[in-house]
N, CA, C and O of each residue as an XYZ file, in Angstrom:
484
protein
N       6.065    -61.102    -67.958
C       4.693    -60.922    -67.510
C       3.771    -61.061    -68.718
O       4.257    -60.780    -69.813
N       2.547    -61.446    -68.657
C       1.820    -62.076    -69.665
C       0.666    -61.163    -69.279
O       0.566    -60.816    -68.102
N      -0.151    -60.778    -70.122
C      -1.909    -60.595    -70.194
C      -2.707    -61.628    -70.479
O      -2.705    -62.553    -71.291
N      -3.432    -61.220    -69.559
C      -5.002    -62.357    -69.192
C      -6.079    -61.572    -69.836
O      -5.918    -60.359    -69.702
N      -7.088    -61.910    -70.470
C      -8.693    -61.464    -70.508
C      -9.636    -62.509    -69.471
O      -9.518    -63.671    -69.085
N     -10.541    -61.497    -69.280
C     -11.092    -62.479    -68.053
C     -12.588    -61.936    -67.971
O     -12.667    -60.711    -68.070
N     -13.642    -62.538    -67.827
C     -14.936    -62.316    -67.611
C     -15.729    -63.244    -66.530
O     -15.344    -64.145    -65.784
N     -16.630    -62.818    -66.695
C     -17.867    -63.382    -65.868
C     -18.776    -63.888    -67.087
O     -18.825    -63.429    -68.228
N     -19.570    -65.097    -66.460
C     -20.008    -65.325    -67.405
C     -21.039    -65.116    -68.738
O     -21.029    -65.855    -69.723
N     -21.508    -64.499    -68.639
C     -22.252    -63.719    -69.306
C     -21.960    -62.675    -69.933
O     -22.747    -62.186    -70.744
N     -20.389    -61.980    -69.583
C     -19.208    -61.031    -70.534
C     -19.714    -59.577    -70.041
O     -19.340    -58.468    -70.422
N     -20.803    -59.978    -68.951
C     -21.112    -58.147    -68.985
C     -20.100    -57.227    -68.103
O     -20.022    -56.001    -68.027
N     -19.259    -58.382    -67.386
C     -18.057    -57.853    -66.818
C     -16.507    -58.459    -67.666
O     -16.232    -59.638    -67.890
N     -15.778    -57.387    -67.973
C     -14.823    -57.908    -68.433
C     -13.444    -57.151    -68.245
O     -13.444    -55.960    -67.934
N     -12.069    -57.979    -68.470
C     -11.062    -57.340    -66.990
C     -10.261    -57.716    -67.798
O     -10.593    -58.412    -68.758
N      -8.819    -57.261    -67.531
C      -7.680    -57.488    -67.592
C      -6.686    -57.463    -66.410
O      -6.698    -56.629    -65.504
N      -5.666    -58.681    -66.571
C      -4.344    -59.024    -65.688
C      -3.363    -59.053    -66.744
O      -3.399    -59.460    -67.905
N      -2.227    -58.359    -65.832
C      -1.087    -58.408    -66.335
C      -0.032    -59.492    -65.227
O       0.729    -58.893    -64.467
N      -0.037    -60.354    -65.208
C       0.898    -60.994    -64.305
C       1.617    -62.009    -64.717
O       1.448    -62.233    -65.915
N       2.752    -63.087    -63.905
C       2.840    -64.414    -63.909
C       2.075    -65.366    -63.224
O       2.162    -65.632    -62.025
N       1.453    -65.776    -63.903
C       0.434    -66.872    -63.299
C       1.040    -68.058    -62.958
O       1.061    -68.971    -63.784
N       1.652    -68.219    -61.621
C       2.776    -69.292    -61.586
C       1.889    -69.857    -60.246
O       2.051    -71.060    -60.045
N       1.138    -69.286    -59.472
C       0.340    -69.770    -58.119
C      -0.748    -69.088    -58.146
O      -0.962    -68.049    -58.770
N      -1.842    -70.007    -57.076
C      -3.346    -69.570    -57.167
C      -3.377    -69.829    -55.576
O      -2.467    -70.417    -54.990
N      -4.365    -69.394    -55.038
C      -4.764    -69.730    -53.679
C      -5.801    -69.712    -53.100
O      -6.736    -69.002    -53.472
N      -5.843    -70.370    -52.226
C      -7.562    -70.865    -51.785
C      -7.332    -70.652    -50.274
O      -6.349    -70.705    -49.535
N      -8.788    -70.362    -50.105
C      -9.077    -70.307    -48.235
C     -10.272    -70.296    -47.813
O     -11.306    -69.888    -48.342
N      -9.969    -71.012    -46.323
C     -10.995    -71.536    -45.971
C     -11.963    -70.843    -45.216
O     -12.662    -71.461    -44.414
N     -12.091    -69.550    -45.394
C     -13.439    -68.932    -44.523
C     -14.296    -69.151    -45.425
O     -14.182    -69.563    -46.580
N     -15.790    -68.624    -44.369
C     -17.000    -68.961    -44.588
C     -16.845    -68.635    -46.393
O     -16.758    -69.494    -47.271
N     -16.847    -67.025    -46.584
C     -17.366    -67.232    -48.180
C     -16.484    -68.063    -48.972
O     -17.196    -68.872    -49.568
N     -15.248    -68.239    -49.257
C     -14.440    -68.834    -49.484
C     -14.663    -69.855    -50.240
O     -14.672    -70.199    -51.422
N     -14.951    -70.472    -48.538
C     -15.699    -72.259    -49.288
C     -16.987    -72.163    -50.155
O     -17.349    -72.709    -51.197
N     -17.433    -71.417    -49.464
C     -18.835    -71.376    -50.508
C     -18.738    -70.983    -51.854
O     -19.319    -71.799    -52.570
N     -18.297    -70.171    -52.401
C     -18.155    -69.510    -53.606
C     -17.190    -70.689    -54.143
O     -17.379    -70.795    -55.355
N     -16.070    -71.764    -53.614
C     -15.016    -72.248    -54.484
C     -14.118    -72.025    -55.280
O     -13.589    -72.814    -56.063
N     -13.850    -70.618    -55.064
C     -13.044    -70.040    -56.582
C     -11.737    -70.327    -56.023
O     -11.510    -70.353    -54.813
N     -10.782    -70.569    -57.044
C      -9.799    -70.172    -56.952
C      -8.973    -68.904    -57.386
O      -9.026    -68.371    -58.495
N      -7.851    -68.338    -55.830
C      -7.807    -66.964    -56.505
C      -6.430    -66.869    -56.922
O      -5.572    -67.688    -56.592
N      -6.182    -65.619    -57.825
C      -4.705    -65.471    -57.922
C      -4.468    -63.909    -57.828
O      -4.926    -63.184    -58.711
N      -3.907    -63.496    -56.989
C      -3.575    -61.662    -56.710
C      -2.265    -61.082    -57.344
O      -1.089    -61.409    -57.508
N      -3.388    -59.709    -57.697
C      -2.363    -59.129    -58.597
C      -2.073    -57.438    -57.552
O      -2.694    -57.227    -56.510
N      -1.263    -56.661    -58.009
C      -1.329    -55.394    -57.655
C      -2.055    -54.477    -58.803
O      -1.901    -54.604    -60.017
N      -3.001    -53.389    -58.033
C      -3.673    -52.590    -58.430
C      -3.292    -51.998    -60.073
O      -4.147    -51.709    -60.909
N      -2.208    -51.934    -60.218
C      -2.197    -51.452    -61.269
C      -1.917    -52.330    -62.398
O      -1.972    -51.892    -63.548
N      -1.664    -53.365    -62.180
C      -1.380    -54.111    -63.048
C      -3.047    -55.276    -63.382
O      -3.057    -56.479    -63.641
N      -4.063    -54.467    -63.261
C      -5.435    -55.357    -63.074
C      -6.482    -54.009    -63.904
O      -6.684    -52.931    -63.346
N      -6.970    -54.313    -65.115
C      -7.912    -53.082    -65.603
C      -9.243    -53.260    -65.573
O      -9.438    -54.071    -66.479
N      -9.928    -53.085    -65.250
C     -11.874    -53.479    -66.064
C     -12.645    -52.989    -67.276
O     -13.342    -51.975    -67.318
N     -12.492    -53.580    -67.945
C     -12.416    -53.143    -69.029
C     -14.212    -52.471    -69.449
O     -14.608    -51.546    -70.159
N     -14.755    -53.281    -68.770
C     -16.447    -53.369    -68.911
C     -17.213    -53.734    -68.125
O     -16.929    -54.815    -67.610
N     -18.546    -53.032    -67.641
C     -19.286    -53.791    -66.586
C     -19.297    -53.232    -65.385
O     -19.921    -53.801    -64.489
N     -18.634    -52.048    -65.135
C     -18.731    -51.372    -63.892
C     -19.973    -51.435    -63.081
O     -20.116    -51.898    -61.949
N     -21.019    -50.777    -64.025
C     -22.852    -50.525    -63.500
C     -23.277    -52.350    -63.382
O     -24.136    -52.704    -62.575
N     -22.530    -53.414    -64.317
C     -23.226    -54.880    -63.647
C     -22.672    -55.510    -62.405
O     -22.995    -56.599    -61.929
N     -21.758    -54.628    -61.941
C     -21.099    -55.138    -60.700
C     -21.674    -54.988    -59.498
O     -21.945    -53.830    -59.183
N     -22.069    -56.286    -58.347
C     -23.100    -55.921    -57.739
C     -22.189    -56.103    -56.233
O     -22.009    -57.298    -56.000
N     -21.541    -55.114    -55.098
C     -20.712    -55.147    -53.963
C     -21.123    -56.339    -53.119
O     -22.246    -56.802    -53.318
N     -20.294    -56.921    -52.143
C     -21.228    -57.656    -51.186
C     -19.607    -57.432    -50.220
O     -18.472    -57.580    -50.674
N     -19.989    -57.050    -48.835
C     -18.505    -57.048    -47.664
C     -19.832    -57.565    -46.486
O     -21.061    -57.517    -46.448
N     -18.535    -58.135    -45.484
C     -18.877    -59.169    -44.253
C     -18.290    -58.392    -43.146
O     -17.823    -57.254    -43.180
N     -18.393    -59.177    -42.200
C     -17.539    -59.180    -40.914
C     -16.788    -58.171    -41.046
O     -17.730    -57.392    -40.896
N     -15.825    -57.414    -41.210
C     -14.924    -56.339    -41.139
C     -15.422    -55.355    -41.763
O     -15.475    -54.230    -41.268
N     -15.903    -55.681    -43.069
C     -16.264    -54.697    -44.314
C     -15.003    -54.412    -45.337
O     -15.200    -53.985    -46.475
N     -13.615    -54.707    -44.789
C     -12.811    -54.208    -45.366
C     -12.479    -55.133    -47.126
O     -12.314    -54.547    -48.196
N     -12.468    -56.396    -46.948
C     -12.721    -56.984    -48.246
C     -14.239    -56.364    -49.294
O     -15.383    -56.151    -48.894
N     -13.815    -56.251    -50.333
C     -15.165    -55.993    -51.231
C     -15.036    -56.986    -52.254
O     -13.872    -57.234    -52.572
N     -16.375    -57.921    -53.139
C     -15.930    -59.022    -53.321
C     -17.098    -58.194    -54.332
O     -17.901    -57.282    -54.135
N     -16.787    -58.886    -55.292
C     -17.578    -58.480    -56.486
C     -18.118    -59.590    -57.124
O     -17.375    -60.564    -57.250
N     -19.992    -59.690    -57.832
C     -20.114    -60.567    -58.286
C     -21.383    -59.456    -59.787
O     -21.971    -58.378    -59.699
N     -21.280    -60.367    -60.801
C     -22.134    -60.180    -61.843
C     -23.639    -60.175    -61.552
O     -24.221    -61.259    -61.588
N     -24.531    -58.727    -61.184
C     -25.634    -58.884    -61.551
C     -26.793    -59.740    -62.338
O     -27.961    -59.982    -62.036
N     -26.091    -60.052    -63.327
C     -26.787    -60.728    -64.457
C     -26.620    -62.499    -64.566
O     -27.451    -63.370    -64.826
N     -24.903    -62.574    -64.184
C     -25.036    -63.805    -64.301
C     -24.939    -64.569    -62.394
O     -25.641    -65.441    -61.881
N     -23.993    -63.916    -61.920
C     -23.818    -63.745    -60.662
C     -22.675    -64.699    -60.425
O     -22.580    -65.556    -59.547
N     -22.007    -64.449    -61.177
C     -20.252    -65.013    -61.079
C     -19.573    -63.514    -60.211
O     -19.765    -62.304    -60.097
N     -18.707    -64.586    -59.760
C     -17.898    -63.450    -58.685
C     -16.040    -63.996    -59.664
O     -15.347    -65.008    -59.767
N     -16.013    -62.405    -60.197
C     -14.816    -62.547    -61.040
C     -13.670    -62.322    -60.200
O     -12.681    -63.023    -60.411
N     -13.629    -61.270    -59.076
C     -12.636    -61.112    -58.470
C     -12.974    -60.027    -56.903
O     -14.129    -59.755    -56.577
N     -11.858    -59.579    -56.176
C     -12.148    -58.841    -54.831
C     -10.641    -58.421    -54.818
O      -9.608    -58.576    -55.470
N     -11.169    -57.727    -53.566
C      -9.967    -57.058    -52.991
C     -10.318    -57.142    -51.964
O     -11.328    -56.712    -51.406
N      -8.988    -58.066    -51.424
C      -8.577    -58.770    -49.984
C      -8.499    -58.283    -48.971
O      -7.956    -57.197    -48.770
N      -9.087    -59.066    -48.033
C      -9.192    -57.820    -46.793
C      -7.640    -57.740    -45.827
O      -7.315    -56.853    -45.038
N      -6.882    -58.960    -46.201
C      -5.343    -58.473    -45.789
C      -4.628    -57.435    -46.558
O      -3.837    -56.580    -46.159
N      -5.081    -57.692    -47.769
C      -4.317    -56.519    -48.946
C      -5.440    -55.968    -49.813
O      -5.773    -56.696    -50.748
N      -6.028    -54.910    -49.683
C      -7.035    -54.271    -49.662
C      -6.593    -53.370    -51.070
O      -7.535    -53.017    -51.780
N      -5.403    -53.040    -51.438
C      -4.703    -51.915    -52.300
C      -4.396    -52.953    -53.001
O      -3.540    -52.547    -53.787
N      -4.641    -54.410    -53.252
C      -4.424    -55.689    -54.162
C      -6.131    -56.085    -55.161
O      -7.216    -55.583    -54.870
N      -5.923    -56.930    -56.136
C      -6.874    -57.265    -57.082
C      -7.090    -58.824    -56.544
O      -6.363    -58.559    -55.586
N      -7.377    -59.951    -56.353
C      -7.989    -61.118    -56.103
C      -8.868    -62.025    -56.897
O      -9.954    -62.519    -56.592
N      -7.932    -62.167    -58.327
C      -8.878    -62.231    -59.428
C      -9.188    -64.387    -59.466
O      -8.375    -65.310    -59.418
N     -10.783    -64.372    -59.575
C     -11.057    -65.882    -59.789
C     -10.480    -66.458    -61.253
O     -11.135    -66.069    -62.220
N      -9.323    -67.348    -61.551
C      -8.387    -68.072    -62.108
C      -9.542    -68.363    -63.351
O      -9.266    -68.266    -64.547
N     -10.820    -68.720    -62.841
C     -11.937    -69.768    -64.005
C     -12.130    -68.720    -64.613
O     -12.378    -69.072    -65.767
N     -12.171    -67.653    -64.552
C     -12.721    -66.493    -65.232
C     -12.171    -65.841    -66.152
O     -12.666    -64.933    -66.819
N     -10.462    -66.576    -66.252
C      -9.828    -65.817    -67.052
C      -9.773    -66.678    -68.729
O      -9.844    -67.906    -68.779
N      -9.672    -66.037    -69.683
C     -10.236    -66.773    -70.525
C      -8.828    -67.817    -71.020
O      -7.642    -67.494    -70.959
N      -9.451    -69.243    -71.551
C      -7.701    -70.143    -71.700
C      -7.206    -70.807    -70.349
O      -6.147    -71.434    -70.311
N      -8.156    -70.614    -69.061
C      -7.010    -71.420    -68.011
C      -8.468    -72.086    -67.539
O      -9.493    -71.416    -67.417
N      -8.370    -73.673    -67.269
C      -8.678    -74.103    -67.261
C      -8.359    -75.160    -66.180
O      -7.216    -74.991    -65.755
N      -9.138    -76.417    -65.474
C      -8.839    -77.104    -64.292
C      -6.985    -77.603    -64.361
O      -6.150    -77.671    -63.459
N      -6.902    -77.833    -65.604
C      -5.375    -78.517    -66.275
C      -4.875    -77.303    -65.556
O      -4.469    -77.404    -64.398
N      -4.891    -75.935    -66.316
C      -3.871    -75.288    -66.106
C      -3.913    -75.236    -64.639
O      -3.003    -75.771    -64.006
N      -4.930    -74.614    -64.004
C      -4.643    -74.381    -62.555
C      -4.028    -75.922    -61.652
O      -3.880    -75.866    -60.431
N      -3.791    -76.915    -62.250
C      -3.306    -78.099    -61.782
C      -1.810    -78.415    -61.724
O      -1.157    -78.994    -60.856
N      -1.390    -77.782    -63.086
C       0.162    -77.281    -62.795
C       0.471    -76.319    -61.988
O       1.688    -76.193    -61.853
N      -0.295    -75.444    -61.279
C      -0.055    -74.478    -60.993
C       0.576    -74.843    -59.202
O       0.079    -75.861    -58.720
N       1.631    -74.045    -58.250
C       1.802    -73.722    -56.962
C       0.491    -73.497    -56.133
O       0.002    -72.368    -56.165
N      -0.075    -74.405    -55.446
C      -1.264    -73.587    -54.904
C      -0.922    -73.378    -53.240
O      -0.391    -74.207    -52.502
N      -1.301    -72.281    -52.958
C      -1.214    -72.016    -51.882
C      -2.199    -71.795    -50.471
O      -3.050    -70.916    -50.611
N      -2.185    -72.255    -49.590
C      -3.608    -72.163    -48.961
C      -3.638    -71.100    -47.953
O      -2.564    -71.065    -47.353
N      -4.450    -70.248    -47.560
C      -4.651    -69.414    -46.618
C      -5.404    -69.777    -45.700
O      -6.335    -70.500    -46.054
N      -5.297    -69.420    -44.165
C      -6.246    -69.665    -43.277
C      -7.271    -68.703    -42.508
O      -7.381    -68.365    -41.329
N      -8.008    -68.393    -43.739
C      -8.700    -66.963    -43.110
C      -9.838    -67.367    -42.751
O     -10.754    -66.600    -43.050
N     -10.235    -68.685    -41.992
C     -11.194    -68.636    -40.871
C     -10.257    -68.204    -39.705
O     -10.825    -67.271    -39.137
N      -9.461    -68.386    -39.301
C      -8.629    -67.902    -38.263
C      -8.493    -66.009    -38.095
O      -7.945    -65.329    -37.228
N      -9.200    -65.651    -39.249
C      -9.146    -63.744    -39.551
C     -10.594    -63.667    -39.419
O     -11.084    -62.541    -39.502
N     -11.332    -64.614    -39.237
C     -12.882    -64.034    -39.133
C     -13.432    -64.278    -38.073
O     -12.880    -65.158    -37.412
N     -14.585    -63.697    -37.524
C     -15.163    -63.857    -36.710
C     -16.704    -64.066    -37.146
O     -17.675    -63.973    -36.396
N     -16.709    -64.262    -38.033
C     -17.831    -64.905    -39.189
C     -17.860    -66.242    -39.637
O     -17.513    -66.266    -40.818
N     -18.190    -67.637    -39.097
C     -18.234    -68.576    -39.893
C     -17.012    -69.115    -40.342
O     -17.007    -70.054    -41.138
């Protein structure tokens, strides 16, 4: 297992992963597409924040049960917690510092179909 540093852009949020970064995954509901990130999930404890708590600005939909986090300041959305796995981290891949379109190109990607979980768009 490897450590990640990871921010938003502007650094006023800043995080740590502990994982294997071997797959990322994407899906197609409404925010999803819009935002473009690609994600990669970790478990709760293995995900820290290091900084930026007070620049973190909430935003939840349709269920409420996902909470998706984006930067006040710059308004990058670094990561969430999934509304299938809610007790999971959902961290955006671009954000972590060192991985880049290359890396996420080697990477397993996996797709989810969570317009089929919404009743939103």
């Amino acid at each position: 297992m490897q450590t990640y540093t990871g921010s938003c852009h502007c650094g006023a949020v800043r995080f740590e992963i502990d994982t294997e970064l071997d797959a990322v995954g994407i899906c197609n509901c409404s925010i999803c597409l819009r935002r473009n990130a690609v994600m990669h999930r970790v478990a709760a404890e293995n995900f820290r924040l290091l900084a930026g708590e007070a620049a973190l600005q909430l935003y939840r939909f349709n269920t409420g049960t996902a909470t998706h986090y984006f930067c006040m300041t710059c308004g990058i959305y670094p990561f969430h917690r999934p509304r299938i796995a809610p007790e999971a981290y959902a961290v955006n891949v671009f954000c972590l510092d060192g991985v880049d379109r290359d890396t996420v190109a080697g990477l397993t990607l996996n797709r989810f179909d969570g317009k089929s979980f919404s009743t939103v768009g």
